[in-house]
N, C-alpha and C positions, 0 to 999 in steps of 0.2 A: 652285586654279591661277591662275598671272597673267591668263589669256586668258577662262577662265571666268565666262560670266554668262548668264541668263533672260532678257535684254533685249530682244525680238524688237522691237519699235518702235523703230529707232535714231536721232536725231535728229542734224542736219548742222546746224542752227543749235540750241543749247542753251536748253533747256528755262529757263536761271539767265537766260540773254541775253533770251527770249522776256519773260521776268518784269518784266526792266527796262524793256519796254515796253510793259507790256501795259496794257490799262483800269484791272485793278482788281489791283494787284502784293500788295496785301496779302489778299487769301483763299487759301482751302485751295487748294494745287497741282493739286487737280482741277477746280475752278472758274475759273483764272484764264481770260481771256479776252483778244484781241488784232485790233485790228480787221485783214482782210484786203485788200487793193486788186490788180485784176489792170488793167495797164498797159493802155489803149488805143493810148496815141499818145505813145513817146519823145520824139520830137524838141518836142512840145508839152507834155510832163510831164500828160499829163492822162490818170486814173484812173479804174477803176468800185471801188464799194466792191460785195463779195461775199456780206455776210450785213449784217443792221443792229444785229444786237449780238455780232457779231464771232465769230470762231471759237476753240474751246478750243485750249489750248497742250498740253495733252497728248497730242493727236495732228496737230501742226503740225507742219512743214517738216523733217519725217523720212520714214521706209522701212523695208517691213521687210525686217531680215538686210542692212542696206546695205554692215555692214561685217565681214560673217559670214564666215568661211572655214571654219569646221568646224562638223558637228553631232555630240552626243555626245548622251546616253542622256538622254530627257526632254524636259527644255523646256530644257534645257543647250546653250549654242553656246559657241563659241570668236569672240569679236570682238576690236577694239578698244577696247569701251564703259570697261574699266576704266582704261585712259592718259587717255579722253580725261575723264572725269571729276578725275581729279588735275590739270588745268589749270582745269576749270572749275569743280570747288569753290570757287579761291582769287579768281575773274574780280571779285564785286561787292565782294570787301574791297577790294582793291586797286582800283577804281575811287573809293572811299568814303575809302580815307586819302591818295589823291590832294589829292578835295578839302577833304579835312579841313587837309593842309598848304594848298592853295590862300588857304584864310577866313584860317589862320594868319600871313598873308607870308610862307611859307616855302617856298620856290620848287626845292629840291632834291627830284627827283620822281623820280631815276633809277631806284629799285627798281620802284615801282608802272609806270612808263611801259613798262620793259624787260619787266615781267611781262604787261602786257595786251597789247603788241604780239607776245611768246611766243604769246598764247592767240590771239590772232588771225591770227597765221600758221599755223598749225595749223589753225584752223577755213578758212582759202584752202585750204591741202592736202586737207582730207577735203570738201571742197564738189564734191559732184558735177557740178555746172553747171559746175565747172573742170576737169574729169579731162586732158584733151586738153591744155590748155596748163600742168597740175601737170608732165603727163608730158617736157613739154618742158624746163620749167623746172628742175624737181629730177632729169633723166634721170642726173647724174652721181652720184647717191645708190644709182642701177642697177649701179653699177661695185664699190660696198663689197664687201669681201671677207666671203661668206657662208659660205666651209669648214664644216662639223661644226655648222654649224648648222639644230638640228633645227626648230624653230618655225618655221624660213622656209619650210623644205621641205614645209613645212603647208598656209604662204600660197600656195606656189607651186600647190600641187596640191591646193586649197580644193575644196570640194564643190561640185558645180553646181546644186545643187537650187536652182529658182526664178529662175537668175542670170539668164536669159533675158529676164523680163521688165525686169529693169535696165538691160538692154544696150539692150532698145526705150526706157525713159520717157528713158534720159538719152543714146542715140544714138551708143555706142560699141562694139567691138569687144570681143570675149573676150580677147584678147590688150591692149587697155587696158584694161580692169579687174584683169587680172591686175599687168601693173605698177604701175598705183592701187594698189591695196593691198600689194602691194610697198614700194613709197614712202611710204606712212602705216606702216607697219611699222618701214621703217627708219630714220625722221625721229623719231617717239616711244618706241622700244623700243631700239636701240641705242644703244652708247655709245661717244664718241671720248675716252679718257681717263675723266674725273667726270661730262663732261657726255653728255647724250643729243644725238645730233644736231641736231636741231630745235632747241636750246640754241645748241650753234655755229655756227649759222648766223646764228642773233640776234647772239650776242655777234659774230663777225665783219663784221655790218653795222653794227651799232653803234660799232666799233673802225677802220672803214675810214674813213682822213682825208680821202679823196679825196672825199667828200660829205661836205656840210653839212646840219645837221638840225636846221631851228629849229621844233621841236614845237608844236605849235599847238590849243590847248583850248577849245570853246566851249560856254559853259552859257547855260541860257534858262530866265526866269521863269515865261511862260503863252506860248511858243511848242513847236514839237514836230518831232522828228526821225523819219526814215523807216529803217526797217530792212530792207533789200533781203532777196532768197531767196539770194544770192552770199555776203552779211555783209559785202563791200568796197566799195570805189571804187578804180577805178585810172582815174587822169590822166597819158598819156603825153604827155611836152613835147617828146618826141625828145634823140637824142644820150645815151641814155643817163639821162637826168632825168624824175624821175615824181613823183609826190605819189599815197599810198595814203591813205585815209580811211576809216573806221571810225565807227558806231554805237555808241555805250557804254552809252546809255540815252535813256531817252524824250525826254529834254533836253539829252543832252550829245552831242556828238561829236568826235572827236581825228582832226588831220589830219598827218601825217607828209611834209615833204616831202626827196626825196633832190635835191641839186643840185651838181651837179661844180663843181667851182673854178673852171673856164673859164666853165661858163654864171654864175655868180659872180659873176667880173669881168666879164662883158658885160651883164651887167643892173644891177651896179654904176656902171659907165661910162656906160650911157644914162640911166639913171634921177638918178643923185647927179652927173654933173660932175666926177669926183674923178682927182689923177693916178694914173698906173699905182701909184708908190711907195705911196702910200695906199690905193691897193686890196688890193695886195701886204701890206702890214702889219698890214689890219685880217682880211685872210683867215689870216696865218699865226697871228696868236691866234684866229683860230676855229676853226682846226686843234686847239690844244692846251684848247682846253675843249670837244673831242667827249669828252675823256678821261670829262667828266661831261655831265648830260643836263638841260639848264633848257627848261622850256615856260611859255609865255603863255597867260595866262589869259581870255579873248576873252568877255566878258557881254555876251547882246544883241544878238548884233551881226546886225541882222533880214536884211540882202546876204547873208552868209556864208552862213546857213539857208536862204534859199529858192532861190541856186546849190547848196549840198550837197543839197537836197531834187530839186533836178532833176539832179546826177550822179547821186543812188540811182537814180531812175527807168532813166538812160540805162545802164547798168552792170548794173541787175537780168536776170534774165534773165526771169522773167515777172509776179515779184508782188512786192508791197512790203508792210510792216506796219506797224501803230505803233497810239498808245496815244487817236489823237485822229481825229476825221473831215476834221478841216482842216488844212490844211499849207501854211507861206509856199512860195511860186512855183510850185503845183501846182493843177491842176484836179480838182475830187471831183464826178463822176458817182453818183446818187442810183442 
């Protein structure tokens, strides 16, 4: 059955993601390793490392039964594990022929961009350190019409064995968790027409002209990237305009920013000198090349790293990972 699996460890950040950052990405999946850091002090980015040769990925930044709604005979549950694996089998190809166009000059990246930011908004949705403000966010996903559908009636009336202690480590109510998993249910498992929801919600941010999206890719030769317990960054600029950023691996990270036409032009206008008509003109073709999706390619670039290394910190909610003991614009406690 779809829902059916033995998975009792269920991981909120992916075992495939942990990989891309870990020490040693090429041993046996029982052996990788990833160093650990638990945050002292946000506002100063400064870190304690947790073990000195770091902790295994096999029982890293998961739960058990996180995303359990039913038990059935054995070692059998009813999750999610099986949707969310079909996202993230495909996460390191798709990171991999990214840059394989990148070395190419070949700079049309829209399938792989569309596809990792699919898996990354899916891993925002089922991150428990975000339950409260999922529930806010996707509350209109509560409104879908469930009729005759029996698998919801499942989620709705999930088992409670153990939930208890969930509801203390991550500080919410029975009544949010139950929506939680309502909302991971009907973001990955329904369908509006071909696509799954969690689908159309991509494709309609991607298609909404009203933001600009100049995607933004940064790779590092012997620098290193921090992987938050959240898996995001969110930079609100106000007004509606934000920048999400993402971890891809130990050396890369992709920065997505949304910006309305207005904030646009007025960052236009201060920054370039330029008249309204020429603002106007160079926005209305940016309009019509959201149709596709071009990202830059940013090597190096040591500023970028060591402000994204101190958003992970401020953004995490307790701990941070990666594949190195040092990190630009952060402090490593021994």
């Amino acid at each position: 059955m779809k829902f059916e699996n033995e998975t009792e460890n269920q991981h909120y950040i992916a075992q495939v993601e942990q990989k891309l950052n870990s020490i040693n990405p090429n041993a046996k999946k029982d052996k990788r390793r990833i160093y650990k850091f638990k945050v002292k002090n946000k506002n100063n980015s400064v870190v304690k490392i947790t073990r000195e040769n770091g902790v295994k990925i096999e029982d890293n930044l998961s739960y058990d039964d996180l995303y359990t709604f039913n038990f059935l005979e054995g070692k059998v549950r009813e999750s999610f594990e099986n949707f969310f694996q079909k996202y993230e089998n495909n996460i390191e190809t798709h990171i991999k022929n990214m840059e394989g166009k990148f070395d190419d000059s070949y700079q049309d990246v829209t399938l792989e961009v569309v596809n990792i930011f699919l898996y990354k908004l899916m891993n925002i949705i089922r991150n428990p350190y975000f339950i409260k403000e999922t529930i806010v966010i996707f509350e209109d996903l509560l409104e879908t019409d469930i009729i005759e559908d029996d698998d919801i009636i499942r989620v709705m009336n999930f088992t409670s064995k153990d939930k208890d202690k969930i509801y203390k480590e991550y500080k919410i109510t029975a009544d949010d968790y139950k929506k939680w998993l309502m909302i991971i249910y009907l973001a990955i498992t329904k369908k509006d027409g071909d696509e799954f929801l969690l689908e159309n919600i991509v494709r309609n941010i991607f298609n909404d002209k009203d933001y600009h999206k100049d995607i933004l890719i940064f790779f590092y030769d012997d620098r290193f990237c921090l992987l938050s317990d959240k898996g995001f960054n969110l930079v609100s600029i106000g007004d509606g305009n934000f920048v999400l950023e993402f971890n891809l691996r130990r050396d890369v990270f992709i920065s997505f920013p949304f910006f309305s036409s207005y904030y646009m032009s007025n960052l236009m206008k201060q920054e370039l000198e330029v008249s309204d008509e020429y603002i106007q003109e160079v926005l209305s073709v940016k309009k019509r090349l959201n149709r596709s999706i071009e990202a830059r390619k940013n090597p190096n670039k040591i500023e970028a790293l060591s402000e994204y290394n101190k958003r992970t910190i401020q953004n995490c909610h307790e701990h941070v990972f990666g594949a190195s003991t040092e990190y630009e614009g952060v402090t490593v406690l021994p």
